[in-house]
KETORTI-374615 format. One record per residue (C-alpha): x, y, z. Coordinates in pm, whole numbers, plus 50000, padded with zeros to 5 digits. Example, Ala and Ser with C-alpha at 12.3 -4.5 7.8 and 13.67 -1.06 7.14 Angstrom:
2
512304955050780
513674989450714
// end
This chain:
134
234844802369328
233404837169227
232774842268858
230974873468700
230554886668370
232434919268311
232574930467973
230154926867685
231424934567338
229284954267095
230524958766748
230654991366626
231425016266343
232865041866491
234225044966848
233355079166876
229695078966700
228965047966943
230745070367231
228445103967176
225255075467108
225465057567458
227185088167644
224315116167520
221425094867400
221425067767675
223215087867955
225815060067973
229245073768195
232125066367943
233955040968171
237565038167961
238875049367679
242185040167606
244195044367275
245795009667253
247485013066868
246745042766596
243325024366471
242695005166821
241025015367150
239564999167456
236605019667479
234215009067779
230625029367861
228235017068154
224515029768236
225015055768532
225245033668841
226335001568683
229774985568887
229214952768755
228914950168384
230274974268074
230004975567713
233204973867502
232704992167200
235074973866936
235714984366641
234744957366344
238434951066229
237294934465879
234614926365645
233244897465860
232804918666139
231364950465941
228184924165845
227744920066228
227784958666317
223714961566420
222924925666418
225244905766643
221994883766729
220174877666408
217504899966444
216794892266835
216824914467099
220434919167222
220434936767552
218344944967862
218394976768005
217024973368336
216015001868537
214385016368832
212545044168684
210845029468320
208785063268225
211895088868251
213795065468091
211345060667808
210795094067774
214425100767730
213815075167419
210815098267242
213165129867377
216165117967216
214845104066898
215865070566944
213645043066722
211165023166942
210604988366797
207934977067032
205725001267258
205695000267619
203524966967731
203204953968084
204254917268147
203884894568434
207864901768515
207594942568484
207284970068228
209134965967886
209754981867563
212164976167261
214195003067145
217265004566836
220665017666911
222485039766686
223515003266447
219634988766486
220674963066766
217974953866986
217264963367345
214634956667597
213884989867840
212954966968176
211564982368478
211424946768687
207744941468884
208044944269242
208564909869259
211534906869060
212974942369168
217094950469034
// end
């Protein structure tokens, strides 16, 4: 049996604020977007080189899932952006404005710093040590 993980739903605002945020801030490739009703798309962005895993950007769809919009994880951090090149891809942070949370520090399992999307939810910017390489 063969089991991954392929989409991760992110609640959003706004499909195309969270679009322009992951596509132009983050360099994310928009994946999918497909118009499923009038209000209703299936709206999938991946980091550049990513085949296993996407984002869904949903829409909230009522009140209950407006309060989520930023803080899906009650306060923790909410993703990990791995990568294989941490200072261009911190610099592209400072560069593009986006809100660091926690400067870079270097931990026993590789480089890391928290950053805030565009709706305040958490990330970790990885570069793995050698030792636990992606």
């Amino acid at each position: 049996m063969k089991q991954k993980i392929a989409h991760i739903a992110l609640v959003v605002e706004d499909y195309d604020k969270a679009i322009e945020f992951y596509t132009k801030k983050l360099n994310f490739d928009l994946v999918e977007d497909t118009a499923l009703s009038d209000i209703k798309r299936w709206v999938l962005v991946a980091p550049k080189g990513s085949t296993e895993c996407c984002l869904l950007l949903a829409k909230a769809a009522n009140n209950k899932q407006k309060g989520r919009i930023g803080n899906q994880t009650g306060g923790r951090v909410f993703l990990f952006l791995y990568t294989d090149n941490f200072q261009r891809d911190y610099q592209n942070l400072i560069d593009q404005e986006i809100n660091i949370v926690r400067t870079p520090v270097q931990e026993t399992y590789g480089t890391v710093a928290v950053f805030e999307d565009l709706y305040g939810n958490l990330w970790d910017l990885l570069e793995p040590s050698v030792n636990n390489s992606i």
